[in-house]
N, C-alpha and C positions, 0 to 999 in steps of 0.2 A: 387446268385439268386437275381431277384427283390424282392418290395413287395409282401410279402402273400398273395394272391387273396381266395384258397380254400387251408383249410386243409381235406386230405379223411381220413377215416377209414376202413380200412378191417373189416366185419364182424365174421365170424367164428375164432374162437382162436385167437382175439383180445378184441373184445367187448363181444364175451362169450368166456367158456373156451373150447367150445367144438360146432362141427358142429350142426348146429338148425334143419337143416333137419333132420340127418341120428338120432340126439334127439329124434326128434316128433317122425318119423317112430321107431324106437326099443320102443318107448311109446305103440303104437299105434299097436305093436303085428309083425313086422315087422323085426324083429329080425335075420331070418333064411335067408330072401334076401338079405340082407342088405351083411348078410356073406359071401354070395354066391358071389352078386357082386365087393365086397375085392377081390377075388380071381381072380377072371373071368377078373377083369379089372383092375389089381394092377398093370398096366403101363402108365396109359387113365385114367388121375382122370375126365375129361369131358367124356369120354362114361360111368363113373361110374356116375358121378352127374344126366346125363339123364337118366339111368336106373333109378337110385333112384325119380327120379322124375316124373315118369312114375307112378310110384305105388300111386301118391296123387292124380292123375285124376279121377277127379269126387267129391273129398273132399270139402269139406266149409271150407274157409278159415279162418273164426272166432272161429272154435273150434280149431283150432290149440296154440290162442292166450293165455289161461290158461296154458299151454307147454311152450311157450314163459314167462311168468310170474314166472315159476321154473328153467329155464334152469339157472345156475351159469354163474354169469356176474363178470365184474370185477367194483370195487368200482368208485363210482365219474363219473358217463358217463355225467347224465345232466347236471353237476357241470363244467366239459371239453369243451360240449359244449357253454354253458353259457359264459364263461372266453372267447373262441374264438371269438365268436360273437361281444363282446365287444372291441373287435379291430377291428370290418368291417371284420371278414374273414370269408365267404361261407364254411358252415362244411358240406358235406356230407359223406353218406357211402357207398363204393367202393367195389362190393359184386360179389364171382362167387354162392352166394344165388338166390333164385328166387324173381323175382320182388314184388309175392305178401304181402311181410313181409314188407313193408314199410310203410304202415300203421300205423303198432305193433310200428316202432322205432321213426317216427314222435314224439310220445311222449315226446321222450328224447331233442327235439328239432333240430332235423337234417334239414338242409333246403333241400337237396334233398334224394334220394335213388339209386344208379347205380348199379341194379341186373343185374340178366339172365333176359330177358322177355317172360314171361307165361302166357299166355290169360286168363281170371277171366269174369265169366261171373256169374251176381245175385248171387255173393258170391262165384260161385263153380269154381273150378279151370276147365279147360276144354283143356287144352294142355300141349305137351310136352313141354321143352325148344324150342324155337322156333330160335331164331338165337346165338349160340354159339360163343363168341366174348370173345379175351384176355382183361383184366384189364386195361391196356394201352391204346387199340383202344376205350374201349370205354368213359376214362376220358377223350382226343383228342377229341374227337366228342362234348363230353359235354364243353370243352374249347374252342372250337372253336363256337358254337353256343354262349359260354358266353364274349367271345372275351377275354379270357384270355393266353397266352402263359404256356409252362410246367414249366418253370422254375420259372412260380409267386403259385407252386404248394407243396405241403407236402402231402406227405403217409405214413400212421401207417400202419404195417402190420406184419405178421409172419409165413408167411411161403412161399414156393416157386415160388406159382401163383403171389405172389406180388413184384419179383425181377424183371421183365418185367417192372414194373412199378418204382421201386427203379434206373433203370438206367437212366433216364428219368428224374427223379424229387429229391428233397428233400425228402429221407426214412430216417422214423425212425423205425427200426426194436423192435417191441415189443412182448415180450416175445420170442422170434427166436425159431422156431420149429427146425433147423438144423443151421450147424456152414455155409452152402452154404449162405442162407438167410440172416446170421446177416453177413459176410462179404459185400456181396452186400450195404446195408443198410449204411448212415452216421452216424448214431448212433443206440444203441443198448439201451434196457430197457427192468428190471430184475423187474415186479411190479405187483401186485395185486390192482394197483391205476391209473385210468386212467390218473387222474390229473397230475402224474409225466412227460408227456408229455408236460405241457403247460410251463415247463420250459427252454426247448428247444426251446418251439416256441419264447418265448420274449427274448431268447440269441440273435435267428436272429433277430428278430424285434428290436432291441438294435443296433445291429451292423448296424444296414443298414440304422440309421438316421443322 
């Protein structure tokens, strides 16, 4: 691969340990749909994300953000992105989340956010997922408006929706939900630390001067 232009991160069971959505919702009393829709759509993890995302229309998106403040995260995220940044690399995060969580992660210092996109109006969420798009099409789009090619690219991720994307770029499979994903992947990470990623990245950035 060339230079590292962006490294991405998958959100759900990377950067937390567990989906932020179906979190809030079973928070938020949500519990018995939630199940339902396991069932109903345990082939269609996208007709399952829009169902699920269905039930927040009409929500404020700010009370969600105290949810987001407990969800179990894994150690070192602003610390990851900090380290990257400090090499010129565009860290964003690569999400089949919805768009309006990107606010909450800004925090951590992410330069962008590549959700699902969901209309947010005066706070209130006010639509369904609106255009359903794989992982891959939509870093492509975001690379090609930043005039980057894939292969100046790295993805963390863990689990299936992000093997689309691992064939395409530099993965690194972290925490690997199944053995399908961590083969896909260049390398594999066993961590409760996000920082153990940045050692990989200055392997490559090593080799390639």
């Amino acid at each position: 691969m060339g230079n590292i232009k962006i490294v991405s991160f998958d959100l759900d069971g990377t950067l937390t340990t567990t989906s932020i959505l179906k979190y809030i919702m079973r928070k938020k009393g949500f519990s018995d749909e939630l199940d339902y829709f396991n069932k109903i759509y345990s082939s269609n993890a996208y007709e399952k994300l829009n169902a699920v995302s269905n039930l927040v229309i009409g929500m404020d998106v700010e009370e969600f953000y105290h949810y987001l403040d407990e969800i179990p995260k894994v150690k070192n995220i602003k610390e990851t992105v900090e380290k990257l940044k400090s090499y010129n690399i565009e860290v964003i995060v690569l999400t089949d989340a919805p768009s309006y969580f990107k606010k909450y992660f800004e925090r951590f210092g992410f330069d962008n956010f590549i959700g699902l996109e969901v209309e947010v109006e005066n706070g209130k969420i006010v639509s369904e997922i609106k255009n359903i798009s794989n992982k891959l099409d939509r870093l492509k789009n975001y690379c090609d408006r930043k005039g980057y090619s894939l292969d100046e690219c790295v993805h963390v991720g863990d689990n299936v929706n992000d093997i689309v994307v691992f064939e395409k770029v530099f993965g690194i499979a972290f925490n690997p939900k199944n053995e399908e994903t961590a083969k896909s992947a260049r390398y594999c990470i066993y961590s409760d630390d996000l920082y153990d990623v940045i050692k990989i990245i200055e392997q490559i950035l090593i080799n390639k001067k």
